[in-house]
C-alpha distance (Angstrom), angle and dihedral (degrees) to the residues before:
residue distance angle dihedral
X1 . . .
X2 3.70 . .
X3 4.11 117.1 .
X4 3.59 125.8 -179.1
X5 3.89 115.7 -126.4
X6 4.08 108.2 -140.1
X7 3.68 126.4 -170.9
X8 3.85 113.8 -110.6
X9 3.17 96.9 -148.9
X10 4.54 99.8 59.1
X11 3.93 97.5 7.2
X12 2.94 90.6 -120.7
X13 4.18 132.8 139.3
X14 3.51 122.2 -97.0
X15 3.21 101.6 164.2
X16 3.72 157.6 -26.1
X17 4.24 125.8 -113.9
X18 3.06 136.7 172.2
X19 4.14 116.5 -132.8
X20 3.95 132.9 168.7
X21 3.69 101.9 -103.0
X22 3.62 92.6 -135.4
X23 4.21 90.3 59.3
X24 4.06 80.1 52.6
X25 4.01 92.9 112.4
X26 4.21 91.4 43.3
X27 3.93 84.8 55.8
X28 3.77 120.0 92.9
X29 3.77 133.6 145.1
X30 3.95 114.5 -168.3
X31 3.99 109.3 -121.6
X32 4.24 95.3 18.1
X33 4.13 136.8 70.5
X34 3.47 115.5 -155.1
X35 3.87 125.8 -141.8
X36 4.15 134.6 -164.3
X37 3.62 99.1 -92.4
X38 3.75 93.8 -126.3
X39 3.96 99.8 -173.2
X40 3.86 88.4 -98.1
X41 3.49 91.3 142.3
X42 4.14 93.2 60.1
X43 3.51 93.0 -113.2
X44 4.09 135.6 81.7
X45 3.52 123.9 -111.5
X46 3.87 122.5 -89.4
X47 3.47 117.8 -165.2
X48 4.08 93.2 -158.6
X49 3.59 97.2 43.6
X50 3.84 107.9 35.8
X51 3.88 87.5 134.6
X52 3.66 88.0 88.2
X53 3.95 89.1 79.9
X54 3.99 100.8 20.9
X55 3.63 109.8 121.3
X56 4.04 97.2 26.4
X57 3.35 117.8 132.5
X58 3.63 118.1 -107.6
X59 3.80 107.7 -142.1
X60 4.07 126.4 -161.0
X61 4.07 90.7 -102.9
X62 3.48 89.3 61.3
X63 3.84 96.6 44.1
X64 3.93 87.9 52.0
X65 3.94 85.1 47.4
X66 3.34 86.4 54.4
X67 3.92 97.4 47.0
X68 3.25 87.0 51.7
X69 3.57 96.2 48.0
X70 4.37 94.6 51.3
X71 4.00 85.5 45.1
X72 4.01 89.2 55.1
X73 3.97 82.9 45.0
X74 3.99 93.6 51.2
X75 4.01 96.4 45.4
X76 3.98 88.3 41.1
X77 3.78 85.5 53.5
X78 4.08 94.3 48.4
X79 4.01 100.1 39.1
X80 3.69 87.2 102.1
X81 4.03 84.4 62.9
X82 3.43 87.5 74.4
X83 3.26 113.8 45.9
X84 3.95 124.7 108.5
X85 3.77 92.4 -112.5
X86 3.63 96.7 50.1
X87 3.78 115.8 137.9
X88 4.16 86.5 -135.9
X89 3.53 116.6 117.6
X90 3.97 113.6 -123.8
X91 3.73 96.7 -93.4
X92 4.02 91.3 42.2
X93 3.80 83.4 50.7
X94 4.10 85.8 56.3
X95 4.04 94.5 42.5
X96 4.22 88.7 57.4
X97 3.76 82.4 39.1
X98 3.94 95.9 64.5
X99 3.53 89.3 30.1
X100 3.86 96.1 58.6
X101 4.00 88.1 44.3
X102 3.91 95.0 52.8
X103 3.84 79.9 53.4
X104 3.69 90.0 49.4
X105 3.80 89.1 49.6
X106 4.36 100.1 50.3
X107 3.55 92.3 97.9
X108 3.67 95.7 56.9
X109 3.63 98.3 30.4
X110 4.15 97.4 61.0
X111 4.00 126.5 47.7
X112 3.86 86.9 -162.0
X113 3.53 132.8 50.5
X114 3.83 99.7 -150.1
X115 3.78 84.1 57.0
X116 4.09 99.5 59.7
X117 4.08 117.0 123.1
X118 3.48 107.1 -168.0
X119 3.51 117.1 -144.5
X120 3.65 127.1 -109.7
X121 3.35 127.6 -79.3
X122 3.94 108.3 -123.3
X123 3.65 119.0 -110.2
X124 4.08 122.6 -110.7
């Protein structure tokens, strides 16, 4: 999955990168966040030419977008969870089940987008 890496210090891009969204916690760059690279910029990532976008300003609609975007992602990843035939025991079944409704509730829960925690992933 392709993420853009953005300064912390001017919002601004630096860079795009392409990282396994399950090593997504392991992956940290002093002095930059990184964000799903959603296609807000009206084009699709290019891995050799990301200069096209590096420098642009990231504004807070597109870091909501982009919240957004990684919360779709998570519940997406954890409908199967939830289904009748899942292989969870009841109580597992209830862990995903808060889990996927504190991702439901980001949005609401945080006026700023830099400021999001994301809540933990349940244990197997």
């Amino acid at each position: 999955m392709h993420f853009l890496v953005v300064n912390k210090e001017n919002d601004r891009v630096f860079r795009i990168e392409n990282i396994n969204p399950k090593d997504f916690g392991n992956y940290s760059i002093n002095d930059y966040y990184i964000m799903p690279y959603n296609n807000i910029f009206g084009i699709m990532p290019d891995m050799h030419n990301d200069f096209d976008i590096a420098g642009t300003q990231i504004t807070n609609a597109m870091k909501w977008q982009s919240v957004r975007d990684w919360r779709d992602r998570l519940l997406l990843d954890s409908d199967w969870t939830q289904l009748s035939d899942s292989p969870l025991t009841s109580s597992k079944k209830e862990e995903w089940k808060v889990y996927r409704h504190l991702l439901r509730d980001v949005p609401e829960t945080y006026d700023i987008p830099d400021n999001v925690v994301w809540p933990t992933i349940p244990s197997d």
